[in-house]
C-alpha positions as CSV (number, residue, x, y, z in Angstrom):
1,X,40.7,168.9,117.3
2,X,40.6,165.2,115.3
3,X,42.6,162.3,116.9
4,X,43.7,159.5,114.9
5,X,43.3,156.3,116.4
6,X,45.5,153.9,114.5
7,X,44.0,150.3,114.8
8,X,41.7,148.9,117.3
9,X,43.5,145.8,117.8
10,X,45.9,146.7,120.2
11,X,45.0,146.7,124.1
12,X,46.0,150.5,124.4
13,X,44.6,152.1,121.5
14,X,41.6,150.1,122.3
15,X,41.6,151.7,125.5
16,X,41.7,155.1,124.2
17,X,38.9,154.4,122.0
18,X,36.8,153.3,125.7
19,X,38.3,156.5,127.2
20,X,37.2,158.8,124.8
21,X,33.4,157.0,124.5
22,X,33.4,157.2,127.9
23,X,33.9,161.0,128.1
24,X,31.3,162.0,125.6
25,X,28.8,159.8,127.7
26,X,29.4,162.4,130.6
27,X,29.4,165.0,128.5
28,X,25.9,163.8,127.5
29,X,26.9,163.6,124.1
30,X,25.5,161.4,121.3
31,X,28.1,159.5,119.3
32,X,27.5,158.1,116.2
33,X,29.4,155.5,114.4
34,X,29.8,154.7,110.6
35,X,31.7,151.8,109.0
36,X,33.1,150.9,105.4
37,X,36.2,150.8,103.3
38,X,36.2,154.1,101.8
39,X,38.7,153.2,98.9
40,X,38.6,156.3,97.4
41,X,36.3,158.7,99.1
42,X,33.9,160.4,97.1
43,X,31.0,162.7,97.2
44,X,28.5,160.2,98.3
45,X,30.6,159.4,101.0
46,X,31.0,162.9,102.0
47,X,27.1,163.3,102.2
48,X,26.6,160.1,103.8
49,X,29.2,161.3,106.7
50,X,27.4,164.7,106.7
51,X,23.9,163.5,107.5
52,X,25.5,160.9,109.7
53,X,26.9,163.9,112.2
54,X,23.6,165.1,112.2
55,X,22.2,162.8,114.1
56,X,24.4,163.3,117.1
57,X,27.2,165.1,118.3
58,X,30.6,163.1,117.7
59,X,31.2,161.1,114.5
60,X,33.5,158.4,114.8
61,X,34.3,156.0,111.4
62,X,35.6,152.6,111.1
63,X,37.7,151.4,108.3
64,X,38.4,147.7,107.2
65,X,41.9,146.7,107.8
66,X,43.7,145.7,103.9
67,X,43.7,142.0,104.2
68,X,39.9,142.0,105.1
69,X,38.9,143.8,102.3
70,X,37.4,141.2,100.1
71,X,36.6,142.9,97.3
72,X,39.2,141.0,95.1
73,X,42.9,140.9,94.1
74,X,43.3,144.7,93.5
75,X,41.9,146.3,96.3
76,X,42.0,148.4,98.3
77,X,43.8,150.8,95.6
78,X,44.6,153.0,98.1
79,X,46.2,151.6,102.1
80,X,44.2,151.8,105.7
81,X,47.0,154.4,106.3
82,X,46.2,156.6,103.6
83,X,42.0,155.8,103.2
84,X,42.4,156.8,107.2
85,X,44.4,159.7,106.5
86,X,41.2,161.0,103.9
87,X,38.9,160.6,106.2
88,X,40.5,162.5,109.1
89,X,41.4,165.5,106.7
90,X,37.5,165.7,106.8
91,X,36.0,168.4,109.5
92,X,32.7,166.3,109.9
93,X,35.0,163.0,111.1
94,X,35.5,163.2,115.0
95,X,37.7,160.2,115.1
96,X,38.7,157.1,112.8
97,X,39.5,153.7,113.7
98,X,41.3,151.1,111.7
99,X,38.7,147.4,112.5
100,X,41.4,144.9,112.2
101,X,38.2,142.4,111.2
102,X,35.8,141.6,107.7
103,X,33.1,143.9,109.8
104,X,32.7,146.9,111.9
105,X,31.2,144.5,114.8
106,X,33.9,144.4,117.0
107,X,34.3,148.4,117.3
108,X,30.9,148.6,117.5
109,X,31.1,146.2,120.8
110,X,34.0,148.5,121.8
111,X,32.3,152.0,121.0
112,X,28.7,151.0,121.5
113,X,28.2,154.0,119.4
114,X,24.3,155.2,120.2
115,X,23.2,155.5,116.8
116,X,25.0,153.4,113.9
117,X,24.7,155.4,110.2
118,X,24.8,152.8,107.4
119,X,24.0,153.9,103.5
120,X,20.5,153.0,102.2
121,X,21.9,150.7,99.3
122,X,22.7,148.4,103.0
123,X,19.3,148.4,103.5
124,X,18.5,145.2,101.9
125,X,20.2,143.0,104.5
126,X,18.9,140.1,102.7
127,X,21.3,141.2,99.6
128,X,24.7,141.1,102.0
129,X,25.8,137.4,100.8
130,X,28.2,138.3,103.6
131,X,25.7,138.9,106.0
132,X,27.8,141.1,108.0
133,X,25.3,143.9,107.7
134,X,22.9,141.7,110.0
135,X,25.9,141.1,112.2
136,X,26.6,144.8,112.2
137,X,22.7,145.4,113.1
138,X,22.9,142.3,115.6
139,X,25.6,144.1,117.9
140,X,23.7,147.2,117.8
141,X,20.4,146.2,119.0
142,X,22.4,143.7,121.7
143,X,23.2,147.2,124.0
144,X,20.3,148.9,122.9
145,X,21.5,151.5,119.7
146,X,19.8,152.5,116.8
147,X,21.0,151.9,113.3
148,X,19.8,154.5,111.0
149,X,20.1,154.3,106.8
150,X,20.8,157.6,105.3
151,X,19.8,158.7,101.9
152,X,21.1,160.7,99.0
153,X,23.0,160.6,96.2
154,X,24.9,157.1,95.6
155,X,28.0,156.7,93.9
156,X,30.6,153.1,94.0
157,X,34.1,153.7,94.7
158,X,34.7,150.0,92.8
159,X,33.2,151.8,89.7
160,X,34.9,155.0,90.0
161,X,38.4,153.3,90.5
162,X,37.9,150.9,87.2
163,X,36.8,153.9,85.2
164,X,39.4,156.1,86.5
165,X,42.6,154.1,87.7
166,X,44.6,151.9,86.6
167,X,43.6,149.1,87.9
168,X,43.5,147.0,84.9
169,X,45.5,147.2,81.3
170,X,43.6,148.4,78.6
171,X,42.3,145.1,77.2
172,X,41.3,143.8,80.5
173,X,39.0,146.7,80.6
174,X,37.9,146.5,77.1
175,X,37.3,142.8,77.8
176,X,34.6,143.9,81.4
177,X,33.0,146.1,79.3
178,X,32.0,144.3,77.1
179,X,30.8,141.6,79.8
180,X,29.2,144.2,81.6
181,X,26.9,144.9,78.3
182,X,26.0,140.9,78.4
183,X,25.6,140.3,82.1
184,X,24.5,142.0,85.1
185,X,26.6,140.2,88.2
186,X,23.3,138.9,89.7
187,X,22.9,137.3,86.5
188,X,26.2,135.4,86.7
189,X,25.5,134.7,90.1
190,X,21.7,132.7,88.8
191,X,24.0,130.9,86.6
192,X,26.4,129.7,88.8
193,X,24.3,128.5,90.9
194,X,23.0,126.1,88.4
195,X,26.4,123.8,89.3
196,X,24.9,123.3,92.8
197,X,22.3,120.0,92.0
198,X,25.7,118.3,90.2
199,X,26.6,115.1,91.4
200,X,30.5,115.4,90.7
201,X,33.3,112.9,90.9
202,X,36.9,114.2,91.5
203,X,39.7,111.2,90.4
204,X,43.5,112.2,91.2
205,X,46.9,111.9,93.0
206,X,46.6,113.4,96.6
207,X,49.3,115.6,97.2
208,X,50.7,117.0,100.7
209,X,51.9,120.6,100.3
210,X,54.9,121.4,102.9
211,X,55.8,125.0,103.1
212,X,58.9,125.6,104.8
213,X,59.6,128.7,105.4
214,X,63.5,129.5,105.6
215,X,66.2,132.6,105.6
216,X,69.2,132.8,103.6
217,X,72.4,132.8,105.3
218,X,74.6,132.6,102.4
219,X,77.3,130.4,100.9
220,X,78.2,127.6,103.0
221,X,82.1,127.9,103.6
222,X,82.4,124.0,103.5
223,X,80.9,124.1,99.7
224,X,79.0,125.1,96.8
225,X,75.6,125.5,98.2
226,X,73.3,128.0,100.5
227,X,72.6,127.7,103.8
228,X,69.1,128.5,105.0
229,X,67.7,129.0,108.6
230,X,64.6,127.1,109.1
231,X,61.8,128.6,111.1
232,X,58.7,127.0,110.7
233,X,56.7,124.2,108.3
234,X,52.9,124.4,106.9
235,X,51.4,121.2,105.9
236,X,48.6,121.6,103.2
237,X,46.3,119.0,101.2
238,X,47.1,119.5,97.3
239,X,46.5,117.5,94.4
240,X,43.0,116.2,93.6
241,X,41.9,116.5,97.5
242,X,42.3,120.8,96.6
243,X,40.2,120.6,93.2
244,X,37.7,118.8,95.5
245,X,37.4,121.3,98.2
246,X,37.5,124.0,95.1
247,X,34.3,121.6,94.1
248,X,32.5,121.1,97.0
249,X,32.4,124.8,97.3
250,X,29.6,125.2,95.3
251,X,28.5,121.7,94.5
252,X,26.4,119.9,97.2
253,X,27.3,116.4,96.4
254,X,31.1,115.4,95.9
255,X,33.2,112.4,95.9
256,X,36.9,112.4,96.3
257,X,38.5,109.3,94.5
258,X,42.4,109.1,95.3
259,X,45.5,107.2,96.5
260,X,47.1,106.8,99.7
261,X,50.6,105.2,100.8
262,X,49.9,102.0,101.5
263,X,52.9,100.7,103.1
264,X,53.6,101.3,106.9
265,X,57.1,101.2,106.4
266,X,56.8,105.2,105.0
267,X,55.2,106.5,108.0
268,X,52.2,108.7,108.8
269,X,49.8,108.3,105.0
270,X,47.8,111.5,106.1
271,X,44.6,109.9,106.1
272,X,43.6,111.8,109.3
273,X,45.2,114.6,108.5
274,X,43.2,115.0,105.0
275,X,39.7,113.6,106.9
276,X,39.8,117.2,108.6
277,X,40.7,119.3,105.8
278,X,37.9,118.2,103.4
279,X,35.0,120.6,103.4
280,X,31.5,119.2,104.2
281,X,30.4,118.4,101.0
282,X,33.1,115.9,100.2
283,X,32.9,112.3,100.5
284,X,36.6,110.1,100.0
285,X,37.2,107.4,98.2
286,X,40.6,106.2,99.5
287,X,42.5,103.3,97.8
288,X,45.6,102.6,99.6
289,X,48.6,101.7,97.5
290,X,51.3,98.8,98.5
291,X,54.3,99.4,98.4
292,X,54.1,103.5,98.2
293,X,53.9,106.2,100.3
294,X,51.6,109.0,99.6
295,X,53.3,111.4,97.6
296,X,54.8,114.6,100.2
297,X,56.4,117.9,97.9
298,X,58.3,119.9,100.3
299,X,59.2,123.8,99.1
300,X,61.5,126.0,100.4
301,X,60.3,129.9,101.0
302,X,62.4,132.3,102.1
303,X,61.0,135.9,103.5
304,X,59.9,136.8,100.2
305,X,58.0,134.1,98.9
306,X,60.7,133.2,96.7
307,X,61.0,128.9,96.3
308,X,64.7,128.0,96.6
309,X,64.1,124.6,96.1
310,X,61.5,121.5,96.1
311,X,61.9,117.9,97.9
312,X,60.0,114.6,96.3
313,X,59.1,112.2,99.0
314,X,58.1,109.7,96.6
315,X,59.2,106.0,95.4
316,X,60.1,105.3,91.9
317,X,57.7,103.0,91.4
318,X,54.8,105.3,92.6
319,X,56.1,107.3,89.0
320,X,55.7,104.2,86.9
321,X,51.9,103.5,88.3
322,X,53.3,100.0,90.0
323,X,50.4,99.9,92.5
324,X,47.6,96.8,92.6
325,X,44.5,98.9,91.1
326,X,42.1,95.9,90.7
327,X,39.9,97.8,93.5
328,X,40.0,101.1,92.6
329,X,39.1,99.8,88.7
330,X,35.7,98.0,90.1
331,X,34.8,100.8,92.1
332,X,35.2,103.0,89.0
333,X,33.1,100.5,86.8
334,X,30.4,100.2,89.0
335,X,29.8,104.0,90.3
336,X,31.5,106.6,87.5
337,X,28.3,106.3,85.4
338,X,26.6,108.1,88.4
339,X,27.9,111.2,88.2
340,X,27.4,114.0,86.2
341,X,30.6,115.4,86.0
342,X,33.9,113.9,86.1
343,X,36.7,116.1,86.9
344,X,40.8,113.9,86.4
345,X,43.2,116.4,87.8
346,X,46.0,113.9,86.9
347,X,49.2,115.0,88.2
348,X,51.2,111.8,86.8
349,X,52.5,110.5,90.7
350,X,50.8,107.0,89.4
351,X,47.6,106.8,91.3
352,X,46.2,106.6,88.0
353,X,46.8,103.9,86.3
354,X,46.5,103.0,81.8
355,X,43.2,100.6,83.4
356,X,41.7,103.4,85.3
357,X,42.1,105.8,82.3
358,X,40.0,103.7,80.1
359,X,37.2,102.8,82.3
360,X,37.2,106.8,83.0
361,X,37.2,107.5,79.7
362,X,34.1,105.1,78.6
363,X,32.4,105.2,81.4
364,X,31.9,109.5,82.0
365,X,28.7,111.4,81.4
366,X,30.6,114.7,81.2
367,X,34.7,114.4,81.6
368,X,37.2,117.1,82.6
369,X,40.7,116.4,82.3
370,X,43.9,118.4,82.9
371,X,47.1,116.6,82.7
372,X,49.7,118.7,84.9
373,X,53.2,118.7,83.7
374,X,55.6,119.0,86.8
375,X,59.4,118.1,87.3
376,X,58.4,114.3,88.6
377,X,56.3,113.5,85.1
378,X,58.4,116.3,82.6
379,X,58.3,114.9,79.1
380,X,56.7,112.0,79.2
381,X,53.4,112.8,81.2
382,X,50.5,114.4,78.7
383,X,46.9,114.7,77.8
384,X,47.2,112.3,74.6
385,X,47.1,109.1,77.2
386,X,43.3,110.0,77.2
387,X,41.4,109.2,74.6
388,X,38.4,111.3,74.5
389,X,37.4,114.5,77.6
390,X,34.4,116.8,77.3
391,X,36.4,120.1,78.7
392,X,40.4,119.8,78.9
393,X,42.1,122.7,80.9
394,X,46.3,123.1,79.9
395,X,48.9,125.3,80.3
396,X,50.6,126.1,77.1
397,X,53.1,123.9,78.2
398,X,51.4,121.0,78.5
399,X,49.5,121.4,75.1
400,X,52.6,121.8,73.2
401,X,53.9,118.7,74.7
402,X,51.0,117.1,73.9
403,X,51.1,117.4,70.6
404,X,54.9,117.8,70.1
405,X,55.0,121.4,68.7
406,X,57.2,123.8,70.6
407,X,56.8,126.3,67.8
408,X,53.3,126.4,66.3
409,X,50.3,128.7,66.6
410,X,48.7,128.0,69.8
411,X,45.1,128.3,68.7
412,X,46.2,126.0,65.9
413,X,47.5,123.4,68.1
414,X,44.1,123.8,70.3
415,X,42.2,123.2,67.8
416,X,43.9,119.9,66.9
417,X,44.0,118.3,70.3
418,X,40.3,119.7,69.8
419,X,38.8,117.6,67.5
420,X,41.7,114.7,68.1
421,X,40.2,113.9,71.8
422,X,36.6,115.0,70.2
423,X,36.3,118.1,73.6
424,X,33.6,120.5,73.3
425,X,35.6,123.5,75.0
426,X,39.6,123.3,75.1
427,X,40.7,125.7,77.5
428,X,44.6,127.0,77.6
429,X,45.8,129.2,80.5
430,X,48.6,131.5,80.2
431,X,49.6,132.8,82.9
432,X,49.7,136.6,82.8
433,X,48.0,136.5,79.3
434,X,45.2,135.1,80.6
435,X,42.8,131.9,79.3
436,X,41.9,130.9,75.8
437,X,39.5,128.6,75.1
438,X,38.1,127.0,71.6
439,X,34.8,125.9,71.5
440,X,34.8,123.0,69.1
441,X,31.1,123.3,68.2
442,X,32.2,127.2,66.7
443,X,34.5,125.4,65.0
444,X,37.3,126.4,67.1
445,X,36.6,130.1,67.4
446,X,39.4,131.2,70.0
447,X,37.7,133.7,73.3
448,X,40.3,135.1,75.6
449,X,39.6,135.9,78.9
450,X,42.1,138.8,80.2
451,X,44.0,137.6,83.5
452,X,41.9,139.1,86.3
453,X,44.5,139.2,89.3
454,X,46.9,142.0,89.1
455,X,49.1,140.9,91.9
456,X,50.9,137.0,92.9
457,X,51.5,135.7,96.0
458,X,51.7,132.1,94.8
459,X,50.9,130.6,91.7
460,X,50.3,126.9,93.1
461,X,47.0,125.9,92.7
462,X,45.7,128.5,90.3
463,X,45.6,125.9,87.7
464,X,43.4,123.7,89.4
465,X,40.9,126.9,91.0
466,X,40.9,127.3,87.3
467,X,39.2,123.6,86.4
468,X,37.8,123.2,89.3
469,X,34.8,126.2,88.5
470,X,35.1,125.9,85.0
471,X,34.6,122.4,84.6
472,X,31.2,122.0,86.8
473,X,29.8,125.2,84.7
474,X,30.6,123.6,81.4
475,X,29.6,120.4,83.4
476,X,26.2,122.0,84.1
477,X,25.7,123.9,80.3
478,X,26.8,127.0,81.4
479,X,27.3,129.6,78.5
480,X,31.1,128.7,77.7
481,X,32.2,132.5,77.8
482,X,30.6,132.6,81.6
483,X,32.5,128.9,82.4
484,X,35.9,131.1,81.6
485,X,35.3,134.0,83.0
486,X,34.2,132.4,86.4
487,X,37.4,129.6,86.2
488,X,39.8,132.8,85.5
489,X,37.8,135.0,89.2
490,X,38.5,131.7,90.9
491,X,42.1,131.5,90.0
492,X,43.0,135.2,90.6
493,X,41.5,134.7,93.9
494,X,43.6,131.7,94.1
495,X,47.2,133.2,93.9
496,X,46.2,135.5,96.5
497,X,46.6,132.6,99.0
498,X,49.5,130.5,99.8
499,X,48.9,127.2,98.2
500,X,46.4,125.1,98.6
501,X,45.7,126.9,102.1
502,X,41.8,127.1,101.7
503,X,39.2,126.6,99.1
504,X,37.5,129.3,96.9
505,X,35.3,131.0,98.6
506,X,31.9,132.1,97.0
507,X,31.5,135.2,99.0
508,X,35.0,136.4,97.9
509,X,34.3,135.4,94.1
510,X,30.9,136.7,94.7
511,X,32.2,140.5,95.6
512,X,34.9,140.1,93.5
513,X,32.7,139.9,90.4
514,X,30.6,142.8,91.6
515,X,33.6,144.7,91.9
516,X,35.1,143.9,88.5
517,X,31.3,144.4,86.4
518,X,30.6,148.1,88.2
C-alpha cells in the first residue's frame, strides 16, 4: 500500500519519513530515492522510475515545492498537489515527498536513501548552471550512497507542455518558433555573456520602495475614506540603485552614480541601508543633495496585492532639480568617457539636473536612456530633454508624450523620436502586448517580441529589468533581436517578484530560456 507524505517541512511528517527509512533498514531493505519536478509526467519518466526500482526494494520520489521551481513564470503547469498525486497513482512509486527546497538535498539528508537514481541527461554536472546536481551528489557521498544515472528513452516535459498546452497564446508561440530555428539556448547564453568585460555606468534618482502591507476595514464612519489595518512594512532600494543590481548581475565592473538627502533635518538618507543591498559588482557614487531628502514612495497593499494608494516623501524643490550639482558635473566630465555603456534611468525626482544631461549626452561612448513618466514628473517629464541616446527604452506612454501624439501610429511615432535623438534601436514596451523595437539602421523596421510572463504579481520594476539587460547587449553589439528577447525574459522574471526585492538572477533567466526554446 502507497503512503503520501505531504511535505517534508514540517517536524511530524519529517518524522514519518525517518520512521519509515528506518523500518526498511531492519527489514534489510534497499531504498532508493529519485528527485525532479515531474510537471507532466511522461513516458521517460515512467522508465526512468522503473529502472530506478530495480535497483532496490522501496522507491521513494521527491518533488520540488511550486515556488522553487525555477523554470520561469509559467511553471509548474500543473500544482505539487496534483504532480504528487501522478506520481503516487504509479505502482512502481513507494512513497512521495514534497522538498520544500530548489534541490532534493535536504530529503536526501533526511532519507539517506542507499542508492540515489538521477536521469543520464544529469550526468554532465558541469552543465547544471545551478549546480544542484553536485550538491545533490555531495550529500550522497557524505553518508556513503551511491548515485546511479539511468538510461533510456528521453523526453522534456518543458517541450511537451509548449507543444501541447496552453501555456502561451498563439503568436507567442509562433514568435519561439521561430527563435528556436535561429538560436539554440546555449547560443544565447555565448552571447550574453559577451556583456560581462563592460565597464558600465548607471546615472539616476535612488528611490526607497516601502511596501506596506494593510487590510481593508471599510468606510470610516467619521468620513469619506477607508480604513486599513496595518500589519507590516518592507523597505526596498528602487530607482537607479535596482537597474544597477539588474547590471551588476552580469557585468563585472559597475558604478552607481546617484543622489542622496543631504539635509539632516529629513532623517535617516539610507546610505547604510543601500551600502548592504548593492550586489558585489557595484561601486556608488553618492552626491548628497542640500536641502532634500532622498526621495521615500510608500504603497499601500492589501491581501491581494492590490495598491490602494502611494505616499511621496519628497520636497518640492527636489521636483524642480534645486540641488548644488557643481560636484556631481565634474565627476561626470572627468570619468563618463571611461565607460562603455551608459545606462540614465531618469525618474524626473531632480537628481539630474539640465547640466548633468548635457555633459551625459556629449560625453557617452554608448548611451541608454529611459525617461520614466510617474505621478511626481506627469506631463512635463520626457525623453526630448535629451538630446541624442544610442538605445532609448519607453512605455507607450512616455513616447507619446514625448512627442505630443496621443493618437498616432506607434511605430510611426518611434520612428520619429528615432531619427530625432539620432538612436540606433528605439525600444517601446507594452505591457501585455509585449516590446517593439525599431532599428534605425533598417530604417525603422518594427520587431515585436511577444510578452513572455503569463502571470503578474507586480509590475514595478519590470521596466527597468527591461533596460537594464537590454541596454548592456546592445551596449556590447549584441544582435538587436537577441537584446529584446533577453530584456523582455528579464522583465517577466521581474513581475514575478515584489518590487525591487532582488535582482535578476542569471540562473533563473538561464532556465527560463531553456524552458521557453524546447
Amino acid at each position: 500500500m502507497q503512503k503520501y507524505i505531504y511535505g517534508n517541512g514540517v517536524a511530524l511528517e519529517i518524522e514519518e519519513v525517518d520512521a519509515l527509512r528506518d523500518r526498511y533498514r531492519d527489514q534489510g531493505k534497499i531504498v532508493v530515492h529519485c528527485h525532479g519536478v515531474f510537471d507532466l509526467v511522461h513516458l521517460g519518466h515512467l522508465r526512468h522510475l522503473e529502472q530506478a526500482k530495480k535497483e532496490g526494494d522501496v522507491l521513494f520520489v521527491s518533488i520540488t515545492e511550486d515556488k522553487f521551481v525555477n523554470k520561469g513564470p509559467h511553471r509548474p503547469v500543473f500544482g505539487e498537489q496534483l504532480r504528487a498525486e501522478m506520481l503516487e497513482g504509479l505502482a512502481v512509486v513507494d512513497h512521495v515527498v514534497v522538498s520544500r527546497a530548489p534541490s532534493g538535498v535536504d530529503v536526501i539528508e533526511r532519507l539517506q536513501p542507499d542508492i540515489y537514481v538521477k536521469g543520464e541527461e544529469y550526468a554532465a554536472t558541469e552543465d547544471d548552471v545551478t549546480q544542484n546536481i553536485n550538491k545533490e551528489v555531495s550529500a550522497v557521498e557524505a553518508y556513503g550512497g551511491q548515485v546511479v544515472f539511468t538510461h533510456d528513452v528521453t523526453f522534456s516535459s518543458s517541450q511537451l507542455l509548449n507543444l501541447s498546452f496552453d501555456v502561451f497564446p498563439p503568436e507567442t508561440k509562433q514568435y519561439l518558433n521561430r527563435l528556436r530555428d535561429e538560436y539554440t539556448a546555449e547560443q544565447i547564453f555565448d552571447t550574453l555573456g559577451q556583456v560581462n568585460e563592460l565597464k558600465v555606468a548607471v546615472i539616476g534618482d535612488a528611490i526607497i520602495d516601502r511596501y506596506t502591507y494593510v487590510t481593508p476595514m471599510g468606510k470610516s464612519a467619521k468620513g469619506s475614506f477607508i480604513t486599513v489595518k496595518r500589519h507590516y512594512a518592507d523597505e526596498q532600494a528602487g530607482g537607479a540603485i535596482a537597474v544597477a543590481g539588474h547590471v551588476g548581475q552580469f557585468v563585472s565592473d559597475v558604478r552607481l552614480v546617484t543622489g542622496l538627502g543631504g539635509d539632516p533635518k529629513y532623517g535617516d538618507n539610507y546610505e547604510s541601508f543601500i551600502r548592504e543591498k548593492l550586489v558585489n559588482t557595484v561601486t556608488p557614487e553618492f552626491f548628497h543633495m542640500a536641502d532634500n531628502p532622498t526621495l521615500v514612495k510608500e504603497r499601500f497593499i492589501d491581501p491581494e496585492m492590490n495598491k490602494l494608494f502611494e505616499v511621496y516623501f519628497i520636497e518640492d524643490g527636489l521636483l524642480q532639480r534645486n540641488w548644488h550639482d557643481e560636484a556631481a558635473v565634474a565627476w561626470l566630465e572627468e570619468n563618463i568617457g571611461d565607460y562603455d555603456v551608459v545606462i540614465v534611468p531618469d525618474y524626473g525626482n531632480g537628481f539630474i539636473t539640465d547640466s548633468m544631461v548635457n555633459v551625459i549626452c556629449d560625453k557617452s561612448k554608448f548611451l541608454a536612456v529611459n525617461t520614466q513618466l510617474n505621478s511626481g514628473n506627469q506631463g512635463y517629464h520626457a525623453i526630448t530633454r535629451y538630446s541624442r541616446a544610442d538605445f532609448v527604452a519607453l512605455n507607450e506612454p512616455e513616447l507619446r508624450l514625448g512627442c505630443h501624439a496621443p493618437l498616432s501610429p506607434l511605430d510611426e511615432l518611434a520612428m520619429s523620436m528615432s531619427e530625432r535623438l539620432g538612436t540606433k534601436y528605439l525600444s517601446v514596451t507594452q505591457g501585455p502586448k509585449g516590446v517593439m523595437t525599431v532599428d534605425h539602421e533598417e530604417h525603422g523596421r518594427p520587431s515585436i517580441v511577444p510578452a513572455l510572463a503569463t502571470k503578474v504579481v507586480d509590475r514595478v520594476g519590470a521596466g527597468d529589468a527591461f533596460l537594464s539587460l537590454a541596454a548592456i547587449c546592445h551596449g556590447a553589439g549584441v544582435d538587436p533581436e537577441l537584446a529584446s528577447f533577453l530584456g523582455s525574459v528579464s522583465a517577466a522574471l521581474d513581475v514575478q517578484i515584489i518590487g525591487n526585492s532582488e535582482p535578476i538572477d542569471p540562473i533563473a533567466l538561464h532556465k527560463y530560456i531553456v524552458s521557453l526554446l524546447k
